[in-house]
C-alpha positions as CSV (number, residue, x, y, z in Angstrom):
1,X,82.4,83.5,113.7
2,X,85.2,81.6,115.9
3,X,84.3,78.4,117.4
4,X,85.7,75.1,118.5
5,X,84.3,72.2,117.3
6,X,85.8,69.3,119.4
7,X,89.2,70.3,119.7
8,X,89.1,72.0,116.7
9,X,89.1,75.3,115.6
10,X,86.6,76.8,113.2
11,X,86.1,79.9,111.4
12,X,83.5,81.2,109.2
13,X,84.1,84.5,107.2
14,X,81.3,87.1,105.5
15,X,81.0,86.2,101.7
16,X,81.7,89.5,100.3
17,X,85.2,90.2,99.5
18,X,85.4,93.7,100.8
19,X,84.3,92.1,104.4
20,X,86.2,89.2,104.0
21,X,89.0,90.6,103.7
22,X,89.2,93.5,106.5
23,X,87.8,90.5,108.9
24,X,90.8,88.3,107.6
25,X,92.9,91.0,109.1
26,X,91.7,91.7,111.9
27,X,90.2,88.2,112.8
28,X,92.2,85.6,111.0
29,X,95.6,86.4,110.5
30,X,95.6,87.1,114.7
31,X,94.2,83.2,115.0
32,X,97.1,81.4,114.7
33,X,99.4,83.6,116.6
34,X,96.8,82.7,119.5
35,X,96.4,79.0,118.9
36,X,100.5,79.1,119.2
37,X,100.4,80.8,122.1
38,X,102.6,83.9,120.6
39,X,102.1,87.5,121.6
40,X,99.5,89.4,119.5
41,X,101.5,90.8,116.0
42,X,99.8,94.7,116.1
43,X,100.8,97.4,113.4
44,X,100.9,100.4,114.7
45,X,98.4,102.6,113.3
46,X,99.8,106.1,111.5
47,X,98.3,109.6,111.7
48,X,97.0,110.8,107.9
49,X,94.4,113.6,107.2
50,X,91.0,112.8,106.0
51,X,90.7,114.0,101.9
52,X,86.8,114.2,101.9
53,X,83.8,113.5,104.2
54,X,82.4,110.4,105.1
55,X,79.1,109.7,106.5
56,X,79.3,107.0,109.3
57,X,76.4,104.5,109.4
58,X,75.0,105.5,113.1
59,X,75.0,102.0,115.6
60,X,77.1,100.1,113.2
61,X,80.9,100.3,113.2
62,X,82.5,100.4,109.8
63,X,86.1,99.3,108.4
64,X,86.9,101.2,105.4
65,X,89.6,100.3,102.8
66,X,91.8,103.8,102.3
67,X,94.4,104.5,99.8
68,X,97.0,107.7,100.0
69,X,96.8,110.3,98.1
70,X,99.5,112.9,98.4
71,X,99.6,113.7,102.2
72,X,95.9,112.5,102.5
73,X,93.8,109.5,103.2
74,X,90.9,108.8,101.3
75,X,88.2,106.2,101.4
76,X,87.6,104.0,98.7
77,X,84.0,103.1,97.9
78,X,83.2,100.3,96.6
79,X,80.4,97.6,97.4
80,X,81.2,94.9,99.2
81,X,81.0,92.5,96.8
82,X,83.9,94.0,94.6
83,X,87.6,92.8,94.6
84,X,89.1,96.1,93.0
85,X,88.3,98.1,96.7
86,X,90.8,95.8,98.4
87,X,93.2,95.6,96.0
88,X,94.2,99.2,96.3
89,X,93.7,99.8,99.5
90,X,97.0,100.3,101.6
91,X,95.1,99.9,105.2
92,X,91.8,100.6,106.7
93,X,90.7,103.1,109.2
94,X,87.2,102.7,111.8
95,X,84.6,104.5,111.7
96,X,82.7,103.7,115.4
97,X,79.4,103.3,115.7
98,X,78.3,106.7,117.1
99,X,80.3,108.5,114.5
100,X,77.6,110.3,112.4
101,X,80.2,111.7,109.4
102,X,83.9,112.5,109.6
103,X,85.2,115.7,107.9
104,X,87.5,116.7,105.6
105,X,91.2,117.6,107.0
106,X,90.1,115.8,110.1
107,X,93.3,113.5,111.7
108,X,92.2,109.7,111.0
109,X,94.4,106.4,112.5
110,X,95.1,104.5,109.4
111,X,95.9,100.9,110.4
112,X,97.9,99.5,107.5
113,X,97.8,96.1,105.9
């Protein structure tokens, strides 16, 4: 959540670390480049084949932490709640909302962190 409270700005992040952390990317880190009225600070995402399937949660868009293996990408799955996810993840790619699996050798964007 992003709100202004008077004149001040306020954000509230998701408890888990997993979430936290993927929303700190793409929600807090952008915040103060706004507030200073800078341009937007984008990565560019890179091109990486998928190393195994993943099955998309239908009418919820997911942000999953990757790491590279080799000339692959590959998920790592972890729950939410655990640090050790993050910590090895390189970048994230999306996974929209009416994505119902992604296969194996498919071409994924890979934002990196």
């Amino acid at each position: 959540m992003f709100a202004r409270i008077g004149s001040k700005p306020v954000l509230d992040m998701p408890g888990y670390l997993t979430s936290c952390s993927i929303n700190a990317y793409i929600r807090l880190l952008p915040a103060p480049r706004k507030i200073a009225q800078l341009p937007a600070k984008r990565s560019t995402p890179i091109s990486a084949i998928l190393g195994e399937k993943i099955v998309g949660s239908t009418g919820c868009k997911q942000f999953l932490p990757v790491r590279i293996e080799g000339d692959t990408v590959k998920p790592i799955f972890k729950e939410s709640r655990t640090l050790t996810g993050t910590a090895k993840a390189v970048g994230y790619i999306i996974v929209n909302e009416n994505i119902d699996f992604m296969q194996q050798g498919q071409s994924v964007k890979v934002i990196l962190s």
